[in-house]
Every structure is written in structure tokens, then in C-alpha cells.
N, C-alpha and C positions, 0 to 999 in steps of 0.2 A: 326394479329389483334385479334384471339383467344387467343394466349397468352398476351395480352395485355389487355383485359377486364377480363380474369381470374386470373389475378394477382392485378385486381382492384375488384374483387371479382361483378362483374358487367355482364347485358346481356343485347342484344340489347329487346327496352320496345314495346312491339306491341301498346301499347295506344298514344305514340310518334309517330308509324309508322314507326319507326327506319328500315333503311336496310341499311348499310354502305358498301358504293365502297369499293371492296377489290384489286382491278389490278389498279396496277399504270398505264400501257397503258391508260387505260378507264377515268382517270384523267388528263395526260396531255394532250389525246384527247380534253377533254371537255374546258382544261382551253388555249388548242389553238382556237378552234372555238369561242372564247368567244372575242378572237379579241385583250385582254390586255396585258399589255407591263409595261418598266418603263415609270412612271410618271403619270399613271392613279390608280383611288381610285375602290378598288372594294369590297364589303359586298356581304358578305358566309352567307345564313341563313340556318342552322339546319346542324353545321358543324361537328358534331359528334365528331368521331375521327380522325380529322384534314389531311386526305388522302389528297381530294380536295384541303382542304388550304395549305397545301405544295407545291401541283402543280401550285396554284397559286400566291405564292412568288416566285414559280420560275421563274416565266414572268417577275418580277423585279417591277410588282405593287403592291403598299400600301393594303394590308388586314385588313378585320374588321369581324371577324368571331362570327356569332352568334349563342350560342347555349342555348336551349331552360332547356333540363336537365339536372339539380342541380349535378345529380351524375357524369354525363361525362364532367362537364364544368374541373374541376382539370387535367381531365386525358386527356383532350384536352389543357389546359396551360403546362401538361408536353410535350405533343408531339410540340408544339408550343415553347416549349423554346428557345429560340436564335434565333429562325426563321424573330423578329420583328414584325413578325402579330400580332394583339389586339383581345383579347377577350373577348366580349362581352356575361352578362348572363343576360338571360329575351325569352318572348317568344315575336313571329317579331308582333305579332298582337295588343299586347299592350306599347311596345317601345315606347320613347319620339327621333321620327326619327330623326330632327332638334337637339338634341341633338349628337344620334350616328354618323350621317354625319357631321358634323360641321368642320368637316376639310377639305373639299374639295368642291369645285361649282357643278361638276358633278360625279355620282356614277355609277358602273357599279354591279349587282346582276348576280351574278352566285353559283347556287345553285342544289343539290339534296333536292328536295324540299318533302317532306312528302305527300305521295298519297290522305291521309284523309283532306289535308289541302291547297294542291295545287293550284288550280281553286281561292277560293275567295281569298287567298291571295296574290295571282299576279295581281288582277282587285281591289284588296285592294291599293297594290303597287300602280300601272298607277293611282288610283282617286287622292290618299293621299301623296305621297311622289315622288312632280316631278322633286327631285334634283337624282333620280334614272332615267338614262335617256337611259340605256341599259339593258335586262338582256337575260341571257341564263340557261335557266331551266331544269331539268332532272326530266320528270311526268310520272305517267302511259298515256301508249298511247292512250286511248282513252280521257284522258282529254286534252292531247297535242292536238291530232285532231280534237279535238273542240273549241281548245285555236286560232286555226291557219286559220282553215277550212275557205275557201273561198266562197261568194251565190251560191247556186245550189250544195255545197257538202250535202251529206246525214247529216256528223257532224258538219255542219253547226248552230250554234243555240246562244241562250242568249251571252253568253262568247263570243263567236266569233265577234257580232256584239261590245260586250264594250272595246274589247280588239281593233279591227280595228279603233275606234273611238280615241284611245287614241295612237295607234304607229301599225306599220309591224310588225306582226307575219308572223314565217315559223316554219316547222320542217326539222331540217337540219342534225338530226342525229338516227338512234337507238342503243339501247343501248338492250343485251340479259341479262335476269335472273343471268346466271352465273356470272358476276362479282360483286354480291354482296354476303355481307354476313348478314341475313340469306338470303337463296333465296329465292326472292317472288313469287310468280305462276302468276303474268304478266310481260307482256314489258314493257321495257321504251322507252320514247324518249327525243330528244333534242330539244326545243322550245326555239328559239332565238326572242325578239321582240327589236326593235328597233325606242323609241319613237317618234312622231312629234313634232316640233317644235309648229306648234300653229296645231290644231283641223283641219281635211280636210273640216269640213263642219261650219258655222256658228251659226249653233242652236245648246244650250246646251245641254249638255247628259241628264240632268236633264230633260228637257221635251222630250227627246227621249226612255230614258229607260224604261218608264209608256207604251208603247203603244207595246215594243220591248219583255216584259214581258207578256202583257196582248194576243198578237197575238203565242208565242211560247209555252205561258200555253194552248195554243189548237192547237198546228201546226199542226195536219190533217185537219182541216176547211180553207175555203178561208179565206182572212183577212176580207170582207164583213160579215161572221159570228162572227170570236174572236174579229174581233174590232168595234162592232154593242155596240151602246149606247157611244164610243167615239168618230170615225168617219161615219158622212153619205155623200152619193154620190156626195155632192158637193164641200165635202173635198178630197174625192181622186180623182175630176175629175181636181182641183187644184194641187194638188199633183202631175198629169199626174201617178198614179197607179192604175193598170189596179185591182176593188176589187176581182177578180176573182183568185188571184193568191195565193201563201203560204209563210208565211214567209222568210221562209229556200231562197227565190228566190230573194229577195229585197237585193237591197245595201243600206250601208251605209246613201250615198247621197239620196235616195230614201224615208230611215227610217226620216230622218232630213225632206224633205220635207212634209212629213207624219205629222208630228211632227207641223212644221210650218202650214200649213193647222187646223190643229185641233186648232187654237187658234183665227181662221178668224171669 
């Protein structure tokens, strides 16, 4: 991998957030957990130097590897030569998706995903692009455990609840410093979420996420405090929530009924 970006006269760009898998183990790891096979469509974002996406043609499914910088998109189409993978240049936030997916009904994302970028772009993903209908991600670990975190975990919070709203998150894997290059001075993990078919709950995220933001922007106050001037007591006594309690403790179901309540 060193003599391959020095022969492109290239280094990895800290403002991309660049750290590139450098162990092939750590690749076909990721692209076995990931579940895909032949005959499934899968999108690589921020494919760098095409490691992952080799492990992932090796499964025998369709790739669409996307990478964001102008200078390694080349030297990702040479490692990619013959391999039949597509690649794709642009960065995943402003992509015409409908476009890049177009050849298949459902998509799976499996990705090392940029620490700086991580987080909204996967609850980016679940809002806006739901022919994406798997992914398995490689994040610093405290964004993973709060991508996954279930009520009552301590990394429980914002992410957690929009991410449970839209599919099953876990973390089902770590991953050490060492097999990157360069090395970054935190962990990784592996976050698998795995979408729903329709919403567990019936009220829309849209009037859920106002009340889920305005109670986590003060999550040491009961929700009777951060949610004073949205809900009064005859909202949460509809609701059946107890105002006494903290965000971090509420489900889903719970948030929704919250939700529905405040429109009575």
C-alpha cells in the first residue's frame, strides 16, 4: 500500500479522514459479516485503495465503489482493473443515489466510512436512500456505540433513537488501530444495521425527531424540564410517560407516543 501511493506520488489526506485497511484478513472479515454473496448489489463508500472492494468481489457480488478523492479515484480504477467493480467519483453526500443504484431494487453498503463523516451519513442514508436496505460499517467506536446503543445504555442518544426508527443496529465486530495505515489513535468497530420493511411505529419521524433533539439537548434534566413549553402533563399522562424520567430511558415506542400526544 506504501509503495503504491508512492509511486502515485500520493498520501493518505487527513481532511478526507483517509486511514486505509491494510490486512487482507480484516477485509475478508468485514466483507463476510456483511452477509453478501453472488447476485446481490453492494456500494463501497470512501473506497480508497480498493482493499475492501476486492474482498468484496470476492463474494461474487456486483460492486459500485465510491470514492470521494479526485487524486485516488485513478489509482483505485487501476487496482480495480479486471476486477469488474464500477467506480464511482463524487462524494456520497451529494450523489444523484437513484442514479448510482439504478441497477438493482435492493443495495447493500458496506463500508470504512470516514470518522469526521460517519454518524450523519448513515442516518443521511436510512432517511434518503431506502433502496439501501443493508449496511455494515467500520466507525470510530464511540460513534458505533451510539449508532447501536439500546435505552438505558449510557451511549444511548440522538443517532441511536433515528437509527432504531429506520432499521436493527448491532455492533458485531472490533476492529484494532493496527490494521490500518496510517494508524489512527482510536478503535474501530463494526456496525451492522439491517433495515425495516415499514417503520415499528406509526407516527412519523418527522414529528418525532423535534421532541428527541429538544429532550437530548439537555439529557441531564427530566423530560418534564427539556420538554417544558412542548409537552405539559396531560400529554405525558396520554403518552403513559412517566415526566420524571431521562431521555436516554425512553423507547422508541414511547418517543412516538410522546410524539402523538403533543398534537392532541
Amino acid at each position: 500500500m506504501r509503495a503504491l501511493l508512492a509511486r502515485h506520488d500520493l498520501a493518505p489526506r487527513r481532511a478526507f479522514g483517509q486511514n486505509f485497511v491494510a490486512d487482507p484478513n480484516t477485509v475478508r472479515r468485514i466483507a463476510r459479516l456483511s452477509g453478501v454473496g453472488p447476485g446481490d448489489a453492494v456500494v463501497e463508500i470512501g473506497a480508497g485503495l480498493g482493499s475492501l472492494t476486492l474482498a468484496l468481489v470476492e463474494t461474487g457480488a456486483r460492486v459500485v465503489a465510491v470514492e470521494v478523492d479526485r487524486g485516488l479515484v485513478p489509482v483505485l480504477a487501476e487496482v480495480l482493473a479486471g476486477s469488474g467493480a464500477t467506480v464511482v467519483a463524487g462524494d456520497a453526500a451529494e450523489l444523484d443515489w437513484d442514479d448510482v443504484l439504478a441497477g438493482a431494487r435492493s443495495w447493500a453498503l458496506v463500508a470504512n466510512l470516514p470518522y469526521n463523516v460517519a454518524a450523519p451519513l448513515v442516518l443521511d442514508l436510512l432517511r434518503d436512500v431506502p433502496a439501501i436496505t443493508s449496511m455494515l460499517v467500520m466507525v470510530q467506536r464511540e460513534v458505533g456505540e451510539r449508532l447501536a446503543a439500546p435505552p438505558g445504555d449510557p451511549a444511548h442518544g440522538i443517532p441511536s433513537v433515528l437509527v432504531a426508527y429506520h432499521g436493527r443496529a448491532e455492533v458485531v465486530g472490533r476492529v484494532p488501530p493496527s490494521v490500518f495505515h496510517p494508524v489512527p489513535r482510536v478503535e474501530s468497530v463494526l456496525v451492522r444495521i439491517d433495515r425495516h420493511a415499514t417503520p415499528p411505529v406509526d407516527v412519523p419521524l418527522a414529528e418525532i425527531e423535534p421532541l428527541v433533539r429538544a429532550a437530548f439537548g439537555q439529557r441531564r434534566k427530566m423530560l418534564r424540564r427539556s420538554l417544558a413549553g412542548r409537552l405539559d402533563n396531560a400529554a405525558f399522562s396520554a403518552a403513559e410517560v412517566d415526566p420524571t424520567r431521562r431521555p436516554e430511558t425512553l423507547r422508541l415506542e414511547e418517543w412516538a407516543r410522546l410524539a402523538a400526544s403533543s398534537s392532541l
